[in-house]
PQR file with spaces between the fields and no chain letter, atoms N, CA, C, O and H, PARSE charges and radii, in Angstrom:
ATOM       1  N    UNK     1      11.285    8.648   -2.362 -0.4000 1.5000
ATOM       2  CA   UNK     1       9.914    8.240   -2.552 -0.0000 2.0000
ATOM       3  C    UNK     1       9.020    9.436   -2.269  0.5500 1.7000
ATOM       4  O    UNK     1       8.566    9.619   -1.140 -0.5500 1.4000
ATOM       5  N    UNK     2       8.814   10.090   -3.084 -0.4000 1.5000
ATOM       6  CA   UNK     2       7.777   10.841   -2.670 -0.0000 2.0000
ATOM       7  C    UNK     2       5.923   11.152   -3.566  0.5500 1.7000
ATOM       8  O    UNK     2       5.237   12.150   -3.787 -0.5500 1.4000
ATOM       9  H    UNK     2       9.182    9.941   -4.002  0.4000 1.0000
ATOM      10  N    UNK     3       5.748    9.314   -3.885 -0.4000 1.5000
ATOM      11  CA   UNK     3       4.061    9.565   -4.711 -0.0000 2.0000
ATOM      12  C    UNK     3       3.939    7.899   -3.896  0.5500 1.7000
ATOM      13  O    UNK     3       4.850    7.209   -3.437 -0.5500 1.4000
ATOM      14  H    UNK     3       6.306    8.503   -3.706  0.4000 1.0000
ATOM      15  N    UNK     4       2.499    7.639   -3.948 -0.4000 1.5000
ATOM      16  CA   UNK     4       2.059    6.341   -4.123 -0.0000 2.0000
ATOM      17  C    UNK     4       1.411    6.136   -5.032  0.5500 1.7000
ATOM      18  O    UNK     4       0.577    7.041   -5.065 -0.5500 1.4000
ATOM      19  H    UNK     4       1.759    8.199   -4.321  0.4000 1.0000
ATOM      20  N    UNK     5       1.204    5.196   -6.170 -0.4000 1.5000
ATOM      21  CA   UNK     5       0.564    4.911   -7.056 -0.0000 2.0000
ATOM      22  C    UNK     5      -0.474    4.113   -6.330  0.5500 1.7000
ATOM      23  O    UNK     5      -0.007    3.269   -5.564 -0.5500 1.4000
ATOM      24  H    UNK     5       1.881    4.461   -6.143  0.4000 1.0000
ATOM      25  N    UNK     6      -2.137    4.212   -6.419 -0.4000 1.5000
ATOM      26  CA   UNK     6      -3.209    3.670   -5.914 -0.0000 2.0000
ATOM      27  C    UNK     6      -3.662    3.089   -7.362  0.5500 1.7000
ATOM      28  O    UNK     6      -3.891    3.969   -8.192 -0.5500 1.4000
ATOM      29  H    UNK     6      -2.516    4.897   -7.042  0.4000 1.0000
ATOM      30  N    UNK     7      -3.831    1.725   -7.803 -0.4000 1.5000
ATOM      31  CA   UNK     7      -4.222    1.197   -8.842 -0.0000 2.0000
ATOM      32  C    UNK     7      -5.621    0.170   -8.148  0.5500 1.7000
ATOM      33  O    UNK     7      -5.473   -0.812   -7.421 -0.5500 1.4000
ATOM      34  H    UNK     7      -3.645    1.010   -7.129  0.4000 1.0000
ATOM      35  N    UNK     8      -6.932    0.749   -8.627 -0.4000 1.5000
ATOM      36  CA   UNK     8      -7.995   -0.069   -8.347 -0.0000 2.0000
ATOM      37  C    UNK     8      -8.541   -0.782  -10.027  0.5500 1.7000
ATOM      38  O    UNK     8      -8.693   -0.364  -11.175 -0.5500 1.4000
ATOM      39  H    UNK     8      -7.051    1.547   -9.217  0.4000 1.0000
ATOM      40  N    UNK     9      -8.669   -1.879   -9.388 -0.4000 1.5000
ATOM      41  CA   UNK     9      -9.110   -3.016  -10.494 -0.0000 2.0000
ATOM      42  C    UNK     9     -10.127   -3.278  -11.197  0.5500 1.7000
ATOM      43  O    UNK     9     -10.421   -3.656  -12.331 -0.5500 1.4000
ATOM      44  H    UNK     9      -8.546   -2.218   -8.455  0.4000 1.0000
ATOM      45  N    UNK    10     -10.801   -2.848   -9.801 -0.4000 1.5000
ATOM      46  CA   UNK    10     -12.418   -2.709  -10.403 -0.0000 2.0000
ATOM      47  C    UNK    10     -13.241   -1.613  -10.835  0.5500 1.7000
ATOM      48  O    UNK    10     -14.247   -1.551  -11.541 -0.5500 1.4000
ATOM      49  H    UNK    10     -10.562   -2.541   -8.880  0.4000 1.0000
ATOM      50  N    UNK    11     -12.319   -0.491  -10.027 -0.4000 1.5000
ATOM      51  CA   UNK    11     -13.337    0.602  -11.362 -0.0000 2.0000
ATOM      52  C    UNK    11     -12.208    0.773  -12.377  0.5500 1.7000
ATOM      53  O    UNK    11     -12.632    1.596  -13.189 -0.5500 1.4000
ATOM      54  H    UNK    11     -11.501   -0.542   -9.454  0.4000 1.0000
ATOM      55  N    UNK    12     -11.271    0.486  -12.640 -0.4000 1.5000
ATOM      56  CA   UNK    12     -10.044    0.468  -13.556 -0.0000 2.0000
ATOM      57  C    UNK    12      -9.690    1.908  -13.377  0.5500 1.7000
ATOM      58  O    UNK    12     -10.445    2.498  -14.150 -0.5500 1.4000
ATOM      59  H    UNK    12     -10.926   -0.183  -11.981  0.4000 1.0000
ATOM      60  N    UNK    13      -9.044    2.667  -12.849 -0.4000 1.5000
ATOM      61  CA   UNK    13      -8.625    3.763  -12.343 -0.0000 2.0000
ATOM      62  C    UNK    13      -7.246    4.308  -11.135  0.5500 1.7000
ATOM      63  O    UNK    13      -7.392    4.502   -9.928 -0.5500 1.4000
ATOM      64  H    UNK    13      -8.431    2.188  -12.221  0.4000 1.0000
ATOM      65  N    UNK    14      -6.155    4.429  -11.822 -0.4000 1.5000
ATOM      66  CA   UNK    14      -5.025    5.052  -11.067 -0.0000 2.0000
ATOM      67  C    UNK    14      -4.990    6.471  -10.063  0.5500 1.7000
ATOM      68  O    UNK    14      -5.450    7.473  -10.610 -0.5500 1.4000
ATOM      69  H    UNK    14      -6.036    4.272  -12.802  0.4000 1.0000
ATOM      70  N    UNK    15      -4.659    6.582   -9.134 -0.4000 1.5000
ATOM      71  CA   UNK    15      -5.074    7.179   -8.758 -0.0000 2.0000
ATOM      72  C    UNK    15      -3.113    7.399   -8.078  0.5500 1.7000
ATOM      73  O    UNK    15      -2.377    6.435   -7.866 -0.5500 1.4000
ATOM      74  H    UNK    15      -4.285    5.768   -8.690  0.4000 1.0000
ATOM      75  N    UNK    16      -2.679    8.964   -7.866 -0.4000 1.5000
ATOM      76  CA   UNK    16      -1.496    9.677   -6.973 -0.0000 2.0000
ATOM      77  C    UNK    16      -1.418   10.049   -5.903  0.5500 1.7000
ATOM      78  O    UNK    16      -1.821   11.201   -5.740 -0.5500 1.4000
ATOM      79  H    UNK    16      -3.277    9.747   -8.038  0.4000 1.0000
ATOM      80  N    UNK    17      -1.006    9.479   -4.945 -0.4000 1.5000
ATOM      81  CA   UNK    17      -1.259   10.441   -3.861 -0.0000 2.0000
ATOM      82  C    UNK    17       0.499   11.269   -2.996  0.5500 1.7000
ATOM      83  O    UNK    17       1.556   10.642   -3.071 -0.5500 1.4000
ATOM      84  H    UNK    17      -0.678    8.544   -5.077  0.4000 1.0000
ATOM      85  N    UNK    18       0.461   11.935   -2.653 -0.4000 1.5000
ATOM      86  CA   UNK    18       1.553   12.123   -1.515 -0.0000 2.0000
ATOM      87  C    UNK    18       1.257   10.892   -0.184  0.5500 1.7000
ATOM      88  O    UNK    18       0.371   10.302    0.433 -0.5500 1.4000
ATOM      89  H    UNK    18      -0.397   12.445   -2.592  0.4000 1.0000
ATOM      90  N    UNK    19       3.027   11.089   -0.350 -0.4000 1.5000
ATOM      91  CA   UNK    19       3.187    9.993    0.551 -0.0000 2.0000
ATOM      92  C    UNK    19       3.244   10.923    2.156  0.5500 1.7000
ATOM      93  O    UNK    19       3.737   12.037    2.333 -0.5500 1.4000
ATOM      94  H    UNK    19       3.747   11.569   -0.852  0.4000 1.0000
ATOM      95  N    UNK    20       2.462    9.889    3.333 -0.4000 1.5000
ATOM      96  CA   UNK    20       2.143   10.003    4.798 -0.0000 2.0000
ATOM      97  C    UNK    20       3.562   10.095    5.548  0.5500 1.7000
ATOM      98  O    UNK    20       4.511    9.310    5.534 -0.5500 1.4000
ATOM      99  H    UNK    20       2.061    8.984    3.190  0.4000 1.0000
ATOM     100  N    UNK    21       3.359   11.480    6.293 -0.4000 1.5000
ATOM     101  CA   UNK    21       4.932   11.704    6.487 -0.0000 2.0000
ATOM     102  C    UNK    21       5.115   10.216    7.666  0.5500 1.7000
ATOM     103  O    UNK    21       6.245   10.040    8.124 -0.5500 1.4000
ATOM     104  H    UNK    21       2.589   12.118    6.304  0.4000 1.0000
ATOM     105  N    UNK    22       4.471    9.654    7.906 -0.4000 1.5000
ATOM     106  CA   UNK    22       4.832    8.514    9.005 -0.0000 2.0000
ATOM     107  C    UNK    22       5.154    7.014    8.219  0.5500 1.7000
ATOM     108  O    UNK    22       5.343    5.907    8.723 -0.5500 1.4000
ATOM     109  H    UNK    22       3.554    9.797    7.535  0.4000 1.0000
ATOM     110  N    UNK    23       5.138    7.477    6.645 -0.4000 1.5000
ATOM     111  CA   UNK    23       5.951    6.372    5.783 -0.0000 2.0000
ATOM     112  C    UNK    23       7.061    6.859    5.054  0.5500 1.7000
ATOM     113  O    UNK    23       7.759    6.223    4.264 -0.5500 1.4000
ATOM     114  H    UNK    23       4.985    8.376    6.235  0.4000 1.0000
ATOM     115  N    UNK    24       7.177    8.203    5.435 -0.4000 1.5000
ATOM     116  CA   UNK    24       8.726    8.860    4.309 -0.0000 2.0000
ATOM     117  C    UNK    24      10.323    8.044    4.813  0.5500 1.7000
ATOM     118  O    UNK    24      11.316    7.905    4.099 -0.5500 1.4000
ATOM     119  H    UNK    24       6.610    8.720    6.077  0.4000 1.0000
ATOM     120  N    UNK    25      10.122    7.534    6.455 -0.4000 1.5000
ATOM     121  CA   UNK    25      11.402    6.885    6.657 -0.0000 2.0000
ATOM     122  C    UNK    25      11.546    5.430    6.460  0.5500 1.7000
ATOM     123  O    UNK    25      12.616    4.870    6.698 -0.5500 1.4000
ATOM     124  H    UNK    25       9.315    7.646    7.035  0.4000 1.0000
ATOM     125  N    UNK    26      10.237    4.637    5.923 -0.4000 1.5000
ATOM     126  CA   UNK    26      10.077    3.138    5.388 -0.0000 2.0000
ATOM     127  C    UNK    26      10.071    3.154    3.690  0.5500 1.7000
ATOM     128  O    UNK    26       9.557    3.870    2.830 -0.5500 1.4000
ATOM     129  H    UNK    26       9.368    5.093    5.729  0.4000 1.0000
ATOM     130  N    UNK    27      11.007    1.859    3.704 -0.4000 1.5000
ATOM     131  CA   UNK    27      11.226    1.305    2.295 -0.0000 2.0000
ATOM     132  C    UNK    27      10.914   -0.108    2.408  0.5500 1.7000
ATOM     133  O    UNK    27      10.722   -0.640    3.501 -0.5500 1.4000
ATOM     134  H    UNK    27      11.425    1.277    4.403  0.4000 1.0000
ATOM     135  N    UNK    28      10.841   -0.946    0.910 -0.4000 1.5000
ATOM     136  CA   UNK    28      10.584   -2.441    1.340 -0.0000 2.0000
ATOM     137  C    UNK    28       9.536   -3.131    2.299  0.5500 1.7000
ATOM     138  O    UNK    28       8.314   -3.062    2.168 -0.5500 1.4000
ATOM     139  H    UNK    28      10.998   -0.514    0.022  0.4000 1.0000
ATOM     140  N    UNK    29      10.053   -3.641    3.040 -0.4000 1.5000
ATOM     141  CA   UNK    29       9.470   -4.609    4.090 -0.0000 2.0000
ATOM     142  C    UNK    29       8.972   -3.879    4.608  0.5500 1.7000
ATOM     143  O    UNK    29       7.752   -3.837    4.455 -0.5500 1.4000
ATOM     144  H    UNK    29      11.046   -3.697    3.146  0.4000 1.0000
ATOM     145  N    UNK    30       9.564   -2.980    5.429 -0.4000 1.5000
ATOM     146  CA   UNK    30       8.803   -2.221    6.522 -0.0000 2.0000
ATOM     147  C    UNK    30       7.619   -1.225    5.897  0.5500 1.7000
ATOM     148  O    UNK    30       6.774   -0.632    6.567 -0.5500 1.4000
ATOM     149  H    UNK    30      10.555   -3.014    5.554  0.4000 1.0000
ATOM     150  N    UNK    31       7.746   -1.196    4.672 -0.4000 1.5000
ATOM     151  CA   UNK    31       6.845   -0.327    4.110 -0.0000 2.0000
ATOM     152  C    UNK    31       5.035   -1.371    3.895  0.5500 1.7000
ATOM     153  O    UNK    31       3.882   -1.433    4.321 -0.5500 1.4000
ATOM     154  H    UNK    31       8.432   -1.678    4.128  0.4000 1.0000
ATOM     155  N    UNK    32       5.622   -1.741    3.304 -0.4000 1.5000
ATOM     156  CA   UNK    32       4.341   -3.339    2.984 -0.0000 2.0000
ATOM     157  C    UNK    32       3.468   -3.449    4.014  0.5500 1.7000
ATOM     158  O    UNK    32       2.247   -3.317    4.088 -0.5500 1.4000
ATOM     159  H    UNK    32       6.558   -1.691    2.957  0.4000 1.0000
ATOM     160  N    UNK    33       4.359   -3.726    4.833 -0.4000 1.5000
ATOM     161  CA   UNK    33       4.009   -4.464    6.148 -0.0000 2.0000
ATOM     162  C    UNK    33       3.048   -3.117    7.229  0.5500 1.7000
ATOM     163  O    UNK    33       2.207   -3.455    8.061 -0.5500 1.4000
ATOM     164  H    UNK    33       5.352   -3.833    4.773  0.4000 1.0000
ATOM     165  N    UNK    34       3.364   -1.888    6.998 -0.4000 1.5000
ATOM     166  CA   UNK    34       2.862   -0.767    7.973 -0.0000 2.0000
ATOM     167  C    UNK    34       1.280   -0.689    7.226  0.5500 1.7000
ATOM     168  O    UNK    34       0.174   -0.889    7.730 -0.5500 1.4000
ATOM     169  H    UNK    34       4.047   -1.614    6.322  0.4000 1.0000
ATOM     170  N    UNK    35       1.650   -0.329    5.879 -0.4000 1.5000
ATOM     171  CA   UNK    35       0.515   -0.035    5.019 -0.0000 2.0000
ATOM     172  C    UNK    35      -0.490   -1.177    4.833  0.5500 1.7000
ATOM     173  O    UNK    35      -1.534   -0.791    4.309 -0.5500 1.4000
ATOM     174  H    UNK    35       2.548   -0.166    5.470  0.4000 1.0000
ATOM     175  N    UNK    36      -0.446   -2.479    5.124 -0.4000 1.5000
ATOM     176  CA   UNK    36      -1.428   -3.545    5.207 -0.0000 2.0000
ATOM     177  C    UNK    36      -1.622   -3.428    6.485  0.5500 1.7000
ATOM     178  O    UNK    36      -2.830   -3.568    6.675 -0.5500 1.4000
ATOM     179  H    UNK    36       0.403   -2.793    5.550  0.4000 1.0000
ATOM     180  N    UNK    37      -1.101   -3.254    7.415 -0.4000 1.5000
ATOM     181  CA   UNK    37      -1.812   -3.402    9.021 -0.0000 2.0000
ATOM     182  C    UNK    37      -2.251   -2.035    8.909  0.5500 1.7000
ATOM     183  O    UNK    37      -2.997   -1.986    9.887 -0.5500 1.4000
ATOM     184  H    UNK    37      -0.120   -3.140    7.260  0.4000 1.0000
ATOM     185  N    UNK    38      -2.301   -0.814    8.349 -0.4000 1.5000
ATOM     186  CA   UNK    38      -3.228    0.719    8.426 -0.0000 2.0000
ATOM     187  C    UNK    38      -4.457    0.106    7.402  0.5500 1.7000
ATOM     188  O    UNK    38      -5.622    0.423    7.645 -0.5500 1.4000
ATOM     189  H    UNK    38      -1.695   -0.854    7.555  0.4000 1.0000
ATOM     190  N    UNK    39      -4.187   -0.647    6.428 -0.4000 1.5000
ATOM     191  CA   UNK    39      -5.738   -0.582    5.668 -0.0000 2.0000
ATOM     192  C    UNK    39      -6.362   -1.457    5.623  0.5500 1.7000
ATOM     193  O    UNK    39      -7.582   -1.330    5.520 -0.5500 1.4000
ATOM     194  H    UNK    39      -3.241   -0.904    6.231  0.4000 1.0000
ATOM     195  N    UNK    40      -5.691   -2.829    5.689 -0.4000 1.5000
ATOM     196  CA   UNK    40      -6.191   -4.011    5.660 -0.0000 2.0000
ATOM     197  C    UNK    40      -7.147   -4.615    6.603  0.5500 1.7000
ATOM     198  O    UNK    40      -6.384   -5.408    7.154 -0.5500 1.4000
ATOM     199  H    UNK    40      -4.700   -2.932    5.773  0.4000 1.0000
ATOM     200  N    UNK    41      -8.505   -4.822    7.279 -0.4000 1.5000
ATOM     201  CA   UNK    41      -8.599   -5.792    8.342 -0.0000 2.0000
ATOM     202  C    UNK    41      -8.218   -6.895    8.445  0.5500 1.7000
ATOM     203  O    UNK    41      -7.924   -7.772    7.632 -0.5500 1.4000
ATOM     204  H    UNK    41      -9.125   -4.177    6.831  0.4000 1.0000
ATOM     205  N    UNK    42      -8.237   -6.797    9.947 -0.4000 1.5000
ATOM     206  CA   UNK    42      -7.416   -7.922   10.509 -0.0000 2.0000
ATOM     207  C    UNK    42      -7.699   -9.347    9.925  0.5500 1.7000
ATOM     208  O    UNK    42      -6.900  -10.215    9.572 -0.5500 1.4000
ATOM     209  H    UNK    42      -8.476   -6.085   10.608  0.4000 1.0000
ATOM     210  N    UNK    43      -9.319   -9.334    9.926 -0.4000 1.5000
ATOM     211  CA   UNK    43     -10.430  -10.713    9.375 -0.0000 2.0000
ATOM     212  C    UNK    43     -10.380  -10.774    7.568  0.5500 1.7000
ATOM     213  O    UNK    43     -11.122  -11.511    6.919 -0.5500 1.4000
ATOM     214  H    UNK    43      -9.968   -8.629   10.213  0.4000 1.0000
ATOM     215  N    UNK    44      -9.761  -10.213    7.198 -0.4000 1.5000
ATOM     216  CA   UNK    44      -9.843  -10.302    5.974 -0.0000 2.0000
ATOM     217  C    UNK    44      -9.259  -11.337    4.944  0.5500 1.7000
ATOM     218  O    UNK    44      -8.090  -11.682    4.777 -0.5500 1.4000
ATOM     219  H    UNK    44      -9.158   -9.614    7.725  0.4000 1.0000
ATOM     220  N    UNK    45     -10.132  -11.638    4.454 -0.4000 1.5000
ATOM     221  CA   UNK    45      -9.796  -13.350    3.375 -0.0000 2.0000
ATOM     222  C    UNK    45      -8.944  -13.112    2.608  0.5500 1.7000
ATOM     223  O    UNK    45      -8.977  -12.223    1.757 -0.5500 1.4000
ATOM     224  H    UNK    45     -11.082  -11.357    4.589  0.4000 1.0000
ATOM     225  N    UNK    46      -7.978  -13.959    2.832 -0.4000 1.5000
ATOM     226  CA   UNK    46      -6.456  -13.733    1.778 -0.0000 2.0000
ATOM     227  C    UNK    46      -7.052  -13.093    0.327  0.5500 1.7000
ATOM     228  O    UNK    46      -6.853  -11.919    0.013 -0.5500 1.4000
ATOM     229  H    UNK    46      -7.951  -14.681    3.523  0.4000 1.0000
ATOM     230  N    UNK    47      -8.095  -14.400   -0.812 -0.4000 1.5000
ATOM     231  CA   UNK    47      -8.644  -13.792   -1.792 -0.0000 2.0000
ATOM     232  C    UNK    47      -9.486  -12.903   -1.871  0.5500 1.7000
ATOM     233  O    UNK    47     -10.121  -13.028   -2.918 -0.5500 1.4000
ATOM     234  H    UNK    47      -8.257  -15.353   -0.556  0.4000 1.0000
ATOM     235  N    UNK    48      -9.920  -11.761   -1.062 -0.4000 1.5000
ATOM     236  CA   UNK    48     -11.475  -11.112   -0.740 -0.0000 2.0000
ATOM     237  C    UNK    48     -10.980  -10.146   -1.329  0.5500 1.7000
ATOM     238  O    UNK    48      -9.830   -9.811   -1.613 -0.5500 1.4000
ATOM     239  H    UNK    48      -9.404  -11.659   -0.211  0.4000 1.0000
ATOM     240  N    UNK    49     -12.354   -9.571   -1.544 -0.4000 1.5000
ATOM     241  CA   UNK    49     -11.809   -7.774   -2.160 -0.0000 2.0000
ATOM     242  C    UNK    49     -11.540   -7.047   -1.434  0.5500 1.7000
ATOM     243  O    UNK    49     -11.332   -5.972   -1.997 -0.5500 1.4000
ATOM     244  H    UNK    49     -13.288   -9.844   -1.313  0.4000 1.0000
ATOM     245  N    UNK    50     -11.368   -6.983   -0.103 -0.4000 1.5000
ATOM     246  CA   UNK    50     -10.622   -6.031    1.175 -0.0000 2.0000
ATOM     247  C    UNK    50      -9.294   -6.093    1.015  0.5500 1.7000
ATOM     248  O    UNK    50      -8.448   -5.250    1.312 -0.5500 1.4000
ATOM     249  H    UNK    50     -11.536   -7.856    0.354  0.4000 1.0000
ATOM     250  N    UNK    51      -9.130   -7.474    0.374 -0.4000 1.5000
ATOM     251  CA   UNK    51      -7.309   -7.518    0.593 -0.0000 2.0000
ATOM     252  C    UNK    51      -6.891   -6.475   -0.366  0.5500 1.7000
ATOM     253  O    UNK    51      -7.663   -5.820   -1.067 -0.5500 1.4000
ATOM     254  H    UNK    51      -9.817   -8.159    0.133  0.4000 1.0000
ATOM     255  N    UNK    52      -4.944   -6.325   -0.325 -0.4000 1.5000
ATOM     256  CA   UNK    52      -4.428   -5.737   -1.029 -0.0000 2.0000
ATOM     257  C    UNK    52      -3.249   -6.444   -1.449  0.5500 1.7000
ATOM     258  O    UNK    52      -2.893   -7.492   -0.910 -0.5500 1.4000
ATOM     259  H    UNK    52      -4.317   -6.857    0.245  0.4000 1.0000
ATOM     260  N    UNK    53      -2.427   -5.710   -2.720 -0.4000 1.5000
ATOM     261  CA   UNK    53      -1.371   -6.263   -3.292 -0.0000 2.0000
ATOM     262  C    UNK    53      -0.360   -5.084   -2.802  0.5500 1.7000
ATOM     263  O    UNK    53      -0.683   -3.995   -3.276 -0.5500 1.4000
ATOM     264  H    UNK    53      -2.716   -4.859   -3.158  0.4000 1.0000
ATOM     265  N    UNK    54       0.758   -5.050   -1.988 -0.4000 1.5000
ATOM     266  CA   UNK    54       1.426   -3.665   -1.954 -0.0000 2.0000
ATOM     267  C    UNK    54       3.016   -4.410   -2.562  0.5500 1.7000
ATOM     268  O    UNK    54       3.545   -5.513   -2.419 -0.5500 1.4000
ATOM     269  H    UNK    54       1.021   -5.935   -1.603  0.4000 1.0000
ATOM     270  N    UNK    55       3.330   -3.309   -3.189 -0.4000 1.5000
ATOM     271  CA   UNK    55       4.752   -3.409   -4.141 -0.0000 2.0000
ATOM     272  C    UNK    55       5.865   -2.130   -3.313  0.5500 1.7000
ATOM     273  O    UNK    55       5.493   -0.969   -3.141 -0.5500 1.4000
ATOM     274  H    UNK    55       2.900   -2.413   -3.305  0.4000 1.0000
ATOM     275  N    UNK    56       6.922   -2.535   -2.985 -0.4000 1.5000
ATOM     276  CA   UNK    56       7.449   -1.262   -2.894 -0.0000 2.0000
ATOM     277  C    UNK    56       8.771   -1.832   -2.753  0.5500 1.7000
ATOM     278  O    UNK    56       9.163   -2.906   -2.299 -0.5500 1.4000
ATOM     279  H    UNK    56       7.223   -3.478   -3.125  0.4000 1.0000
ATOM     280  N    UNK    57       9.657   -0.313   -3.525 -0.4000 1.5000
ATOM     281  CA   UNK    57      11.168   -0.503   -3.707 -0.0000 2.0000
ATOM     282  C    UNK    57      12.082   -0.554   -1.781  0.5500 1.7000
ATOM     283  O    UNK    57      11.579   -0.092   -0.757 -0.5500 1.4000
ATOM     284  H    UNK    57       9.338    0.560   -3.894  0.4000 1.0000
ATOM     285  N    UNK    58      12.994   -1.022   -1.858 -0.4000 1.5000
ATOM     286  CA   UNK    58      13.946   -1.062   -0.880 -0.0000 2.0000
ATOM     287  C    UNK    58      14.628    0.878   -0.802  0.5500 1.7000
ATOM     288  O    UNK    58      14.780    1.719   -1.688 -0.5500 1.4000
ATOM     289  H    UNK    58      13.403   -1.397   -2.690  0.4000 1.0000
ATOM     290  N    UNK    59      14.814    0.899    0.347 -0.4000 1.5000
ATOM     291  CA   UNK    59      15.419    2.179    0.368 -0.0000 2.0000
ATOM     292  C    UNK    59      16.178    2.798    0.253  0.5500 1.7000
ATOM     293  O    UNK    59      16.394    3.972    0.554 -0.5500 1.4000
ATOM     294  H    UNK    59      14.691    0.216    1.067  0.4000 1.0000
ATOM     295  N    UNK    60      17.088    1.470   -0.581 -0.4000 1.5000
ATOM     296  CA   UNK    60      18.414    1.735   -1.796 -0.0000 2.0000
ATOM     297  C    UNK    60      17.780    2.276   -3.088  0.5500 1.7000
ATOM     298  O    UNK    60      18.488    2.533   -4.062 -0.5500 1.4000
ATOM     299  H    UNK    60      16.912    0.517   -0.826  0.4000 1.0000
């Protein structure tokens, strides 16, 4: 793994980044799960525009 794809909806725009060396040893679950508790607030409405959708492969 070494890109994140950043896809925003509302200005319709992809965006690459390098991946945070404190996510190069997470895949899957543990990946999802780090990156919504770093960006997400805590108070944030399941449907709101703060939330996020995160996708990520297993580390097979």
């Amino acid at each position: 793994m070494s890109k994140i794809i950043r896809v925003n909806m509302t200005q319709k725009e992809v965006k690459f980044e390098e991946v945070a060396d404190k996510y190069t040893s997470l895949g899957g679950r543990a990946l999802t799960s780090q990156l919504i508790a770093d960006e997400v607030p805590a108070t944030c409405d399941a449907l709101g525009p703060f939330n996020k959708l995160v996708i990520a492969p297993g580390l097979l």
